[in-house]
C-alpha positions as CSV (number, residue, x, y, z in Angstrom):
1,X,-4.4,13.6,13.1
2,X,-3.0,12.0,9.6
3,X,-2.9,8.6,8.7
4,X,0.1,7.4,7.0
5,X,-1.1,4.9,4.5
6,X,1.7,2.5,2.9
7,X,-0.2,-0.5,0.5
8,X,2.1,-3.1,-0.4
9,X,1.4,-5.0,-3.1
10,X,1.1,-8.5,-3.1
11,X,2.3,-9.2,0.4
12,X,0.2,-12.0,2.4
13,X,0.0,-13.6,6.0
14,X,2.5,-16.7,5.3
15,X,3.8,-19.5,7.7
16,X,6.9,-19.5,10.0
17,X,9.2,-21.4,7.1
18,X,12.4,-19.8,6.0
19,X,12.7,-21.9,3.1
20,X,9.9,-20.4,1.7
21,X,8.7,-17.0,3.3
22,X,11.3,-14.3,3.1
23,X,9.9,-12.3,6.1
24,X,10.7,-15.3,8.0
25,X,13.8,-15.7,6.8
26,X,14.3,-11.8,7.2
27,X,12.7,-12.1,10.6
28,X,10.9,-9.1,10.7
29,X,9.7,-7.2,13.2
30,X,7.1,-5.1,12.5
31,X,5.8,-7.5,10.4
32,X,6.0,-10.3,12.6
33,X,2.3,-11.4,11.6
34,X,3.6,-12.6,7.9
35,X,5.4,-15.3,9.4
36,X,3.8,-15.6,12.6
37,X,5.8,-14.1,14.9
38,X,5.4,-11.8,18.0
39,X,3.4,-8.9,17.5
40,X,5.3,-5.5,17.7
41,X,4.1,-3.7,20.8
42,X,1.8,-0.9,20.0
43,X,0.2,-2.1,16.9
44,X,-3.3,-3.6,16.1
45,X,-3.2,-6.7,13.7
46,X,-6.2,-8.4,12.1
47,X,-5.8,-10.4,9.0
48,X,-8.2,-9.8,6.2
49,X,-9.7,-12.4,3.5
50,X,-8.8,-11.2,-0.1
51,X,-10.3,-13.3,-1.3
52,X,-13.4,-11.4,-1.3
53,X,-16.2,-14.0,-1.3
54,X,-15.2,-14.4,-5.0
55,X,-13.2,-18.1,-6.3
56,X,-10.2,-17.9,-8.0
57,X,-6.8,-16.4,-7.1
58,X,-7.1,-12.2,-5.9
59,X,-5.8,-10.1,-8.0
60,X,-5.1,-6.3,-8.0
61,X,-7.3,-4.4,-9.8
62,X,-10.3,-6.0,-7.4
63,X,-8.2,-5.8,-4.4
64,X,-7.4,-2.0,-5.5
65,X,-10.7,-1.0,-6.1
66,X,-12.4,-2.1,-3.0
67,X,-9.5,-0.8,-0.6
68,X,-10.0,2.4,-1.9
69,X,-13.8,2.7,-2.7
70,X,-15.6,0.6,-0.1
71,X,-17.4,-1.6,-3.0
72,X,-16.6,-5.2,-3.1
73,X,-14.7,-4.9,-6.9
74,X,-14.9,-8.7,-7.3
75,X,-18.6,-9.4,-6.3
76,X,-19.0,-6.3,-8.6
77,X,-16.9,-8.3,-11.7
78,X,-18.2,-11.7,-10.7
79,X,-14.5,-12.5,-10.6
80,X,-11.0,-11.2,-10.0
81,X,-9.5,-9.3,-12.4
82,X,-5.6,-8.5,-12.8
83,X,-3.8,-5.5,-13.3
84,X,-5.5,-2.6,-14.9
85,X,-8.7,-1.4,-13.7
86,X,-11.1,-1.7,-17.0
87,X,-13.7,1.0,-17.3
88,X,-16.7,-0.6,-14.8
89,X,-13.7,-0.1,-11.6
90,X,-12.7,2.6,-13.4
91,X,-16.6,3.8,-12.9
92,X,-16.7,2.5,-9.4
93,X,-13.2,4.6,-8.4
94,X,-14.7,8.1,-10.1
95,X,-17.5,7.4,-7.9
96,X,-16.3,6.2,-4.9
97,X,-13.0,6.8,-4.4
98,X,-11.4,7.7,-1.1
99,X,-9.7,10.3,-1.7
100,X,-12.9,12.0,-3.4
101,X,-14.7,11.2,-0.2
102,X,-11.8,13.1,2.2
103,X,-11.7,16.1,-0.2
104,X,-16.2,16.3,-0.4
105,X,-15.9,16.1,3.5
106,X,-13.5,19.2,3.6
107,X,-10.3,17.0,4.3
108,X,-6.7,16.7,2.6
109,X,-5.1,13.9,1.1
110,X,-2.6,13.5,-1.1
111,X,-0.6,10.2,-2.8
112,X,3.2,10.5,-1.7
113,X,4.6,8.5,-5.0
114,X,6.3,10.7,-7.3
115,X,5.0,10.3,-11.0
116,X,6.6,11.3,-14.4
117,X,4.9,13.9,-17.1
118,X,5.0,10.9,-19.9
119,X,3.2,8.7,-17.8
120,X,0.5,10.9,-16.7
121,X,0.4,11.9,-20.7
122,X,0.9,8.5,-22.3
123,X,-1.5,8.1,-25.0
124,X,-2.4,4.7,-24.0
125,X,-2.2,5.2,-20.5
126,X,-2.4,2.4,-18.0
127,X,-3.3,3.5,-14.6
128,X,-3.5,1.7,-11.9
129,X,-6.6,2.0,-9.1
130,X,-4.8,4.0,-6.9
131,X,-3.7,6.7,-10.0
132,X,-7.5,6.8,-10.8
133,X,-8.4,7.5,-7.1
134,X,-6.3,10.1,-7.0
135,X,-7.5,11.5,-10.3
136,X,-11.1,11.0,-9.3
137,X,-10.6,13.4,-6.6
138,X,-8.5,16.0,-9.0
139,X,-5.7,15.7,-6.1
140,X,-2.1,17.1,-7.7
141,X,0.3,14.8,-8.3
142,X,3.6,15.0,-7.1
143,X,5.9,15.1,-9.8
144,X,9.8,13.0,-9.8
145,X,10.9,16.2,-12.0
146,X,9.9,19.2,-9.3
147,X,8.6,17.6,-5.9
148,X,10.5,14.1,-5.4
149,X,13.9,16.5,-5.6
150,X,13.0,18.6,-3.2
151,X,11.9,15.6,-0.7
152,X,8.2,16.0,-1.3
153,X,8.1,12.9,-2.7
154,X,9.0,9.4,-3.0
155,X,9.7,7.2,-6.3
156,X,7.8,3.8,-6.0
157,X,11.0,1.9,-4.6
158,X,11.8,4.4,-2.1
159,X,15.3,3.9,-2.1
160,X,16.0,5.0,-6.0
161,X,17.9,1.6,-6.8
162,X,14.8,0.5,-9.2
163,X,14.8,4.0,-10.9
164,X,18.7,4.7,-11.2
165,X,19.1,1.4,-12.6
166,X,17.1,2.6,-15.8
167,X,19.0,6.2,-15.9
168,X,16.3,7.9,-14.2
169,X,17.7,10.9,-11.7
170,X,16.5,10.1,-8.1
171,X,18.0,10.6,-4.8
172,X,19.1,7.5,-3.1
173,X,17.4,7.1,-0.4
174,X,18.1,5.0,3.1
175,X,14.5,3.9,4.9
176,X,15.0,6.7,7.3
177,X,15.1,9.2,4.8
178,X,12.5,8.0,3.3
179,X,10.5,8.0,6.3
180,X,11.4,11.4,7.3
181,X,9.8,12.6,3.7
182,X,6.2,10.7,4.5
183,X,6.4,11.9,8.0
184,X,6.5,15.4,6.7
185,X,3.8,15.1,4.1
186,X,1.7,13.5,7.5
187,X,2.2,17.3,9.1
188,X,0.3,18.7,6.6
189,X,-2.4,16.5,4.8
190,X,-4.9,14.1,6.6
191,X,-4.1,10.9,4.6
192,X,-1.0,9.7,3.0
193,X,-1.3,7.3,0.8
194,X,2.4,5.6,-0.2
195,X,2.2,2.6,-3.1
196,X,5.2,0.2,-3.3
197,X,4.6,-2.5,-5.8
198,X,7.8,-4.2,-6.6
199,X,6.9,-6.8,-3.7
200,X,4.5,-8.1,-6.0
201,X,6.8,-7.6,-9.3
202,X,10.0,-9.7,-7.4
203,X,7.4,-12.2,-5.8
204,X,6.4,-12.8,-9.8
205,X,9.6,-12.2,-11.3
206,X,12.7,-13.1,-9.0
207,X,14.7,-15.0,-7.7
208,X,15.2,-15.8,-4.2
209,X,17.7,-13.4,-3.0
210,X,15.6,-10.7,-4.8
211,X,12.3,-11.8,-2.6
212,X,14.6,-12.0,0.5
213,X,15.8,-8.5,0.0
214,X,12.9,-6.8,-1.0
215,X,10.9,-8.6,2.4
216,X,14.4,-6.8,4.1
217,X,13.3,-3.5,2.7
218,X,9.7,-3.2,3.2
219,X,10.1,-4.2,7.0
220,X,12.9,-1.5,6.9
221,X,10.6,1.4,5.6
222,X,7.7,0.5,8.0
223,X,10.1,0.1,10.7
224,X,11.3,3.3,10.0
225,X,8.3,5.5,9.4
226,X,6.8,3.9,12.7
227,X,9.6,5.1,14.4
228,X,9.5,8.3,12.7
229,X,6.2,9.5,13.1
230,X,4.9,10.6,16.6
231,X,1.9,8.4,17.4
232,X,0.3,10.6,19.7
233,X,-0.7,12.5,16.9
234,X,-0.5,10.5,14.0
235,X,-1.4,6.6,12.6
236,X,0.5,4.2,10.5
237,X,-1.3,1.9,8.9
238,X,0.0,-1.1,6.5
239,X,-2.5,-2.6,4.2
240,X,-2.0,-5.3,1.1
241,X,-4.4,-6.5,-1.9
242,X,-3.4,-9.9,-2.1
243,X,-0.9,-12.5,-0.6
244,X,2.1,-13.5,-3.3
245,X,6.0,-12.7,-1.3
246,X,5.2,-14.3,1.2
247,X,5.7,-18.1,-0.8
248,X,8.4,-17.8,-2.8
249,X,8.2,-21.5,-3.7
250,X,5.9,-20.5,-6.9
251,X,5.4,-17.3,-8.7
252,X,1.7,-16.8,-8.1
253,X,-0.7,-15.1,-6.2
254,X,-1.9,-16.7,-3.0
255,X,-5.4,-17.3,-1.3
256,X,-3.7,-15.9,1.7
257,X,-5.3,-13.2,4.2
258,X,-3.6,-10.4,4.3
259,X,-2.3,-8.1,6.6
260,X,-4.1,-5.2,8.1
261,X,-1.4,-3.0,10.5
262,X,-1.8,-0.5,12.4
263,X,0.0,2.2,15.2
264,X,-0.5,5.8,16.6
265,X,-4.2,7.3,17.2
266,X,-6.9,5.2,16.9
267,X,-5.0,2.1,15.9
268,X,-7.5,-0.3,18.0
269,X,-10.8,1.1,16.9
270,X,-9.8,1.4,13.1
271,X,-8.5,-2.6,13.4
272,X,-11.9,-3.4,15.3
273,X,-13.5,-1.4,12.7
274,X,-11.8,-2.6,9.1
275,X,-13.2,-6.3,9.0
276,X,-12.5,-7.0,5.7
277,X,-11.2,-5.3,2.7
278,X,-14.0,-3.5,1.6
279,X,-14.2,-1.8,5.1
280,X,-10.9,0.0,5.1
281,X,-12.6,3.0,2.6
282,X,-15.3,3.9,5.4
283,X,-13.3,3.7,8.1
284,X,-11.1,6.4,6.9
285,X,-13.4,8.1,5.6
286,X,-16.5,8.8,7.8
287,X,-14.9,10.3,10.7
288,X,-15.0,7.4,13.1
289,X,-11.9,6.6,13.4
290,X,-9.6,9.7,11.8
């Protein structure tokens, strides 16, 4: 069994308002619980507090780090702290990091997003949590130059627009070609991690058409790997760090739960299991519930 892991940033369990929450305004399916809608048949919901015990507004690097080690980041920091993971996460993620844990316990997971040579080799390098838990674990990245060509991975807006804008050579991608290029990755590895961040980046930066689309294009790619992956032998799970798309009446983070989704194997006894954000590390990685 694989589970297919796609973290959104900055995407938050929001009120039914289509003024102000662009998943309600998109009226989204699979992710129905952002604006309080119906639940998609099949899938486990539970919303999870990010703001981890800690006042102030979540952030990422905090919300990173504990997704993917297990260790509350913010407790840890005594607050939450933005953006790039400075070196005490960074020392939490080389020692706990998930993807570590799956490769000491024999298992194989790899990060989907496709990465270029001068960001990997930047002198002044500024790597997010989930690049350092995939470098903690000395996993391969996959590479926009060789692997992302070949449909062995995915850029980090899935459909190329972000990318081809800035003269960068991508294949443009609809959501079910995207999701055709996870699903395969899910045939032979045991977790799948897939990052899309620009939720966050519009929910800080855009305007109001931007939000709405990019709300339009998330719910697209989940609906389509859902769809694409066969649940009887596989999971999809959606996870977030913090709220901030989901009220696009201000330009900050939010207080927020957020969402934790899940379909396929095991879906019920890894949303029983993953209480809070912290939780979402052991589950996948103790054998429980993969």
């Amino acid at each position: 069994m694989a589970t297919l892991l796609l973290f959104f940033d900055g995407i938050g369990v929001g009120r039914d308002d289509t003024s102000v929450n662009p998943f309600a305004a998109a009226r989204a399916r699979r992710l129905a619980p952002l604006w309080g809608g119906e639940l998609d048949p099949g899938a486990s919901f539970r919303p999870l507090d990010a703001t981890l015990g800690v006042d102030g507004l979540p952030q990422s690097a905090t919300g990173q780090t504990t997704l993917l080690t297990g260790i509350n980041a913010a407790q840890l920091m005594g607050r939450h702290v933005q953006g790039i993971p400075g070196p005490t996460l960074v020392e939490a993620i080389d020692r706990e990091s998930l993807f570590l844990k799956l490769v000491r316990a024999g298992r194989r997971p790899t990060f989907a997003n496709a990465f270029t040579s001068a960001h990997l080799e930047a002198r002044r390098p500024r790597w997010s949590a989930t690049t350092r838990t995939v470098m903690a674990a000395g996993v391969p990245f996959r590479m926009l130059e060789h692997d992302e060509r070949r449909d062995a991975a995915l850029p980090h807006d899935y459909t190329g627009a972000w990318w081809l804008e800035r003269g960068m050579e991508v294949k443009r991608r609809t959501a079910e070609e995207a999701a055709r290029v996870l699903a395969g990755l899910g045939d032979t590895h045991d977790l799948v991690l897939y990052e899309y961040f620009l939720t966050d980046l519009v929910a800080h930066r855009g305007n109001a058409d931007q939000k709405l689309l990019q709300a339009r294009r998330v719910e697209a790619l989940v609906d389509a790997v859902v769809t694409a992956v066969d649940l009887d032998r596989h999971r999809v799970v959606v996870i977030s760090d913090h709220g901030n798309l989901e009220e696009s009446d201000h330009k900050r983070h939010t207080r927020n739960p957020v969402p934790l989704l899940a379909w396929g194997v095991g879906a019920d006894d890894l949303v029983r299991d993953v209480s809070g954000l912290e939780a979402l590390t052991p589950a996948l990685s103790d054998g429980s519930t993969t």
